[in-house]
C-alpha positions as CSV (number, residue, x, y, z in Angstrom):
1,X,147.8,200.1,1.3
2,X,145.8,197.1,0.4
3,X,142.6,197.9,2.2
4,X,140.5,200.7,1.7
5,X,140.2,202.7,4.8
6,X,138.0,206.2,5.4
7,X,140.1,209.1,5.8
8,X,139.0,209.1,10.0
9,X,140.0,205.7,10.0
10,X,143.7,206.0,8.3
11,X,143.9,209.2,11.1
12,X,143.1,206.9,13.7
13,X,145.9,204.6,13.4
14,X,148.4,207.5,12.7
15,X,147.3,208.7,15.8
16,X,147.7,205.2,17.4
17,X,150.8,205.1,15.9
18,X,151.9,208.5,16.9
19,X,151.5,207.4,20.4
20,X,153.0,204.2,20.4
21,X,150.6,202.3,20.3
22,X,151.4,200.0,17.4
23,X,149.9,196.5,18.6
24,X,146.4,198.2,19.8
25,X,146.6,199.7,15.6
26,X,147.0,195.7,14.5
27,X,144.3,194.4,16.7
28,X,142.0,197.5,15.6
29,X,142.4,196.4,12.0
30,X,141.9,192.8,12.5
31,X,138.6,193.9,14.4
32,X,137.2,196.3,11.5
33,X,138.3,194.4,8.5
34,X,138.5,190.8,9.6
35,X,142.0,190.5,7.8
36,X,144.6,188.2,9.8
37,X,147.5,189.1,12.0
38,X,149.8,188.8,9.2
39,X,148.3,190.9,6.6
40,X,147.2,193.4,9.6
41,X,150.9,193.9,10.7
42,X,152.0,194.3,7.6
43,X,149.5,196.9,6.7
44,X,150.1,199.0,9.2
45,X,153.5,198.3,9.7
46,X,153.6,200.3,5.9
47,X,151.6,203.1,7.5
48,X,154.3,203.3,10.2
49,X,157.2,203.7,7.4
50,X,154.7,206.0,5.1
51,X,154.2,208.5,8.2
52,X,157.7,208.2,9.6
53,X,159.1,209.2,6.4
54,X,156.3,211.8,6.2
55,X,156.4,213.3,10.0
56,X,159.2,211.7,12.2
57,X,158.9,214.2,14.6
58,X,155.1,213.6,15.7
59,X,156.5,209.8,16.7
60,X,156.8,209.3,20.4
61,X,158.9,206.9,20.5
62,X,161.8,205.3,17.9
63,X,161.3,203.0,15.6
64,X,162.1,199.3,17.3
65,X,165.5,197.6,16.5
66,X,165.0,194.5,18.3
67,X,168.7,192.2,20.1
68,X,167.9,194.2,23.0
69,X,167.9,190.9,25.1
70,X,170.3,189.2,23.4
71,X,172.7,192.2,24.3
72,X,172.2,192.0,27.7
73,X,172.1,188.3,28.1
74,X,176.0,188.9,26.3
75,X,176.8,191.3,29.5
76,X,175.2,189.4,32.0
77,X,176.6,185.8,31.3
78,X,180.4,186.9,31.7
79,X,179.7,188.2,35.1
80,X,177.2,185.2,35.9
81,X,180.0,182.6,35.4
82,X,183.2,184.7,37.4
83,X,180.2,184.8,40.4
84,X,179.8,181.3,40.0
85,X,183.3,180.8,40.0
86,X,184.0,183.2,43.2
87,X,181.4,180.9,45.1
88,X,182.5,177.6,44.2
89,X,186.0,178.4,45.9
């Protein structure tokens, strides 16, 4: 990582992490070290790989993939437009 952190601090966010809790990790950083919200997501965003690589199973919860919305807005339209259709009989 770029930034120096204590060995309590690196454990904090890997707990953070751990849990889930990968936004309250970002603002955390941007508190302690006065970096900005890029350079904080992407520190700890390389913690989150280093650890997942290191110790999938303590995660919580998956990794993110994202298109979750844009997936159901794909399902939903098709059926939006024949309900339309029914009522403008």
């Amino acid at each position: 990582m770029g930034l120096d952190l204590t060995p309590e601090q690196r454990q904090a966010f890997a707990d953070a992490l751990y849990g889930g809790r990968k936004i309250q990790s970002i603002k955390q950083l941007r508190a302690m070290s006065g970096l900005g919200l890029k350079e904080s997501k992407e520190i700890i965003e390389r913690l989150e790989a280093e650890l997942r690589l290191a110790h999938p199973e303590r995660f919580t919860t998956p990794p993110k993939k994202g298109g979750g919305c844009v997936l159901l807005l794909v399902l939903l339209f098709p059926a939006a437009v024949l309900v339309w259709i029914y009522l403008r009989r």
